[in-house]
C-alpha positions, 0 to 999 in steps of 0.5 A: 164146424169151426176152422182157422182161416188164413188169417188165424182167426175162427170161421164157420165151416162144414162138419168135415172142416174139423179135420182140414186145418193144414197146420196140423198133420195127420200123421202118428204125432200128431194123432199122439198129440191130439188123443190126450185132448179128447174125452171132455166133451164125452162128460158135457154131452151127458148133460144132452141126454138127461132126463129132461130131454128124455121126456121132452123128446119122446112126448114131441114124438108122441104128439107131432110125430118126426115133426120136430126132429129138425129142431133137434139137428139145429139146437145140436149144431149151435151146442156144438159151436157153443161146447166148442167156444167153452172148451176153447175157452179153457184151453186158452185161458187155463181158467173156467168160465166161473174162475174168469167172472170172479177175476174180472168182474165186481164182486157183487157180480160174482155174488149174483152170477153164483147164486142164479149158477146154483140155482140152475144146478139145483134145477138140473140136479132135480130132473136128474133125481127125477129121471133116475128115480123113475127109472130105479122105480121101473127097474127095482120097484124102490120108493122115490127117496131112497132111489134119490138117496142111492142116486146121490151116493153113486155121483159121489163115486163118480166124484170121487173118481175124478178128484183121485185124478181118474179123470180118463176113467171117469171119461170112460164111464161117461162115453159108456153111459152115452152108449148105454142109453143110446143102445136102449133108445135104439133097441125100444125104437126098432122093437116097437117099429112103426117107423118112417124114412120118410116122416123122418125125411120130412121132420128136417124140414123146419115146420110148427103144427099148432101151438102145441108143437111151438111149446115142445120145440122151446123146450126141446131147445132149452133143454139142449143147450145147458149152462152147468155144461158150459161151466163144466166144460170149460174147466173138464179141458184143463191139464189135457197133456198141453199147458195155457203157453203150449195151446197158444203155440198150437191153436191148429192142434188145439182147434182140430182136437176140441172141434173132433171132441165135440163133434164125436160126443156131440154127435152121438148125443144128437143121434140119441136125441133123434132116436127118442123122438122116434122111438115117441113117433113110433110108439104113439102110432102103435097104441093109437095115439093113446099114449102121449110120453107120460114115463112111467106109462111107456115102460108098461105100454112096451111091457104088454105090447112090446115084451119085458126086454123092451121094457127092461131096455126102457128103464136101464135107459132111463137110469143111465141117464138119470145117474151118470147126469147126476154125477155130471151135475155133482162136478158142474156143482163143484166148478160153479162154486169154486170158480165163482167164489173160489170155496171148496166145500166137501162133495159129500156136504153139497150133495147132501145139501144140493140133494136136499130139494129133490128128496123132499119133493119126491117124498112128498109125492110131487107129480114126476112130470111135472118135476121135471116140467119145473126143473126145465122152466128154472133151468131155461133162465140161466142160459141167456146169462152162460151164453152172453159170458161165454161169447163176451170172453171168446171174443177178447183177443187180449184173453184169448191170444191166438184162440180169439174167435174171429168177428164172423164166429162171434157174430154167428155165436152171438146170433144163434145164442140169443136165439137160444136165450129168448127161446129159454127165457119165453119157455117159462111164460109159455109153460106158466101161462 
């Protein structure tokens, strides 16, 4: 976890070091104080929970069982420190990370860093489609246009939540979403048993079981740390209750607020994450190995094995993750261009527009699982570009004042998010080639 050390700087500690900054008391004030700050990173760990991770992890845990779970610890960790570094970001800045690329680099860079950002919403956008697609398919038995269509229109309304100044209830509803499908991961898993302490014990020691098991975890980490969530993250913490002046006075308040935020949301996301490579291992051992973690074939294996509420569980999980991801991605969609380009266009006119792709390729009857294969491809390249931004600003102590990171944090930054960006930038030629 990140803490300030005695020379006000940031340093990598243990998870408990979020709550043992002494500047900060825990009485009712500083509780007081510290709840309007919470609530952020609730809406950026939607965006770990997607329809992508979903068919990622459950297809890890058919295949190789709790081989890879360690994998998922890891890749939560460094979205914690990454998520921390966002919010950090616009806490002490005021600005988002798109705001500060259009303020201090060329325009033709502007230009270009907007167009791959649109790019990867539009990628995100289509596994979300995807996922909530499948799920309305499941549930209602909706054709796959017009379940894009209502997708479409339901993240409106989350919009439109937050523009008319609900941001606590949009907050609300992502935290509910998180739980949601957390409890329908959770219940599939413990309805369809099969599961092992031990086989889980031993999935957190890191290991590879062939090619195969390499590919999965590449993509287990480039689906985790997500660049639409780092934009998104760094503007969601803006207006919390503190201005930019009053976050510099307080970096102790600020550090221990974002850093309980993200560990809450964080960890719940990484808790679900686990549970899906569970539910996976568990499942393919209860039909043999037959099944592999093809979607559409998991709601009709626990129909007939299982029983009908295991399979209803399956599908709302599934459609909560696929709409509340949309709606995440809608907003993530409106920071990128107003902070890059500094246009406001109306929500309605770039979903529309934004939904376009998803809906002629589900129409067209694309394979599902290979939509949502492509999407991760496409998303994977944008996250060696949110990661070099990220670190490169968190390390100016001029923009950053007292919120800088300390040498120690950005080298541990810098490290783990190239990493993570080679990881994310091989992905595609491993999938393609």
């Amino acid at each position: 976890m990140i803490v300030r050390n005695a020379t006000g700087h940031d340093v990598i500690s243990g998870a408990s070091a979020v709550s043992a900054d002494s500047s900060v008391s825990a009485d009712e004030g500083g509780r007081s104080r510290i709840a309007p700050i919470l609530g952020p990173a609730f809406v950026a760990a939607i965006a770990y929970i997607d329809p992508g991770n979903v068919a990622t992890n459950l297809t890890a845990g058919a295949t190789h069982g709790y081989l890879l779970v360690w994998v998922v610890v890891v890749a939560s960790l460094v979205a914690i420190l990454v998520q921390f570094q966002a919010a950090k970001l616009g806490m002490a800045t005021g600005q988002s990370l798109p705001r500060l690329c259009r303020e201090r680099l060329p325009r033709w860079g502007t230009r270009l860093l907007w167009a791959q950002a649109e790019i990867v919403v539009l990628a995100t956008d289509l596994a979300e489609f995807v996922g909530a697609a499948i799920g309305m398919r499941l549930l209602f038995g909706m054709p796959a246009a017009l379940s894009a269509a209502v997708t479409a229109a339901v993240s409106l309304l989350l919009l439109q939540l937050r523009r008319q100044g609900r941001t606590r209830r949009f907050e609300l509803m992502s935290a509910a979403a998180l739980v949601m499908v957390g409890a329908g991961v959770c219940y599939d898993m413990v309805a369809v048993g099969h599961q092992s302490a031990a086989g889980l014990a031993a999935g957190l020691v890191p290991g590879f079981d062939g090619p195969g098991s390499l590919v999965l975890a590449m993509g287990i980490v480039g689906a985790t740390v997500m660049p639409h969530a780092v934009y998104l993250h760094s503007a969601l913490v803006q207006g919390r209750g503190l201005s930019t002046d009053a976050a510099r006075r307080q970096p102790g308040l600020v550090r221990r607020a974002l850093g309980l935020d993200c560990v809450l949301a964080l960890g719940i996301a990484t808790g679900v994450n686990v549970s899906m490579i569970a539910l996976g291992a568990g499942f393919g051992a209860a039909t043999g190995g037959t099944w592999t973690g093809d979607l559409i074939d998991a709601h009709s294996e626990l129909a007939g094995r299982v029983g009908g509420f295991a399979a209803l569980a399956f599908a709302v999980a599934l459609l909560s993750s696929g709409i509340s991801s949309a709606g995440v991605g809608t907003l993530a969609g409106d920071v990128v261009m107003h902070g890059f380009l500094g246009w406001r266009v109306s929500p309605h006119v770039r979903r529309i527009v934004t939904m376009a792709p998803s809906v002629l390729a589900l129409s067209i009857g694309v394979p599902l699982t290979g939509l949502l294969i492509a999407s991760q491809v496409v998303i994977s390249l944008g996250v060696p570009v949110a990661l070099f931004l990220l670190v490169w600003f968190c390390r100016d102590r001029a923009l950053m004042g007292p919120l800088v990171n300390a040498p120690l944090t950005t080298r541990v930054a810098g490290v783990t998010g190239t990493i993570v960006a080679a990881l994310g930038a091989c992905l595609p030629f491993t999938l393609l080639f």
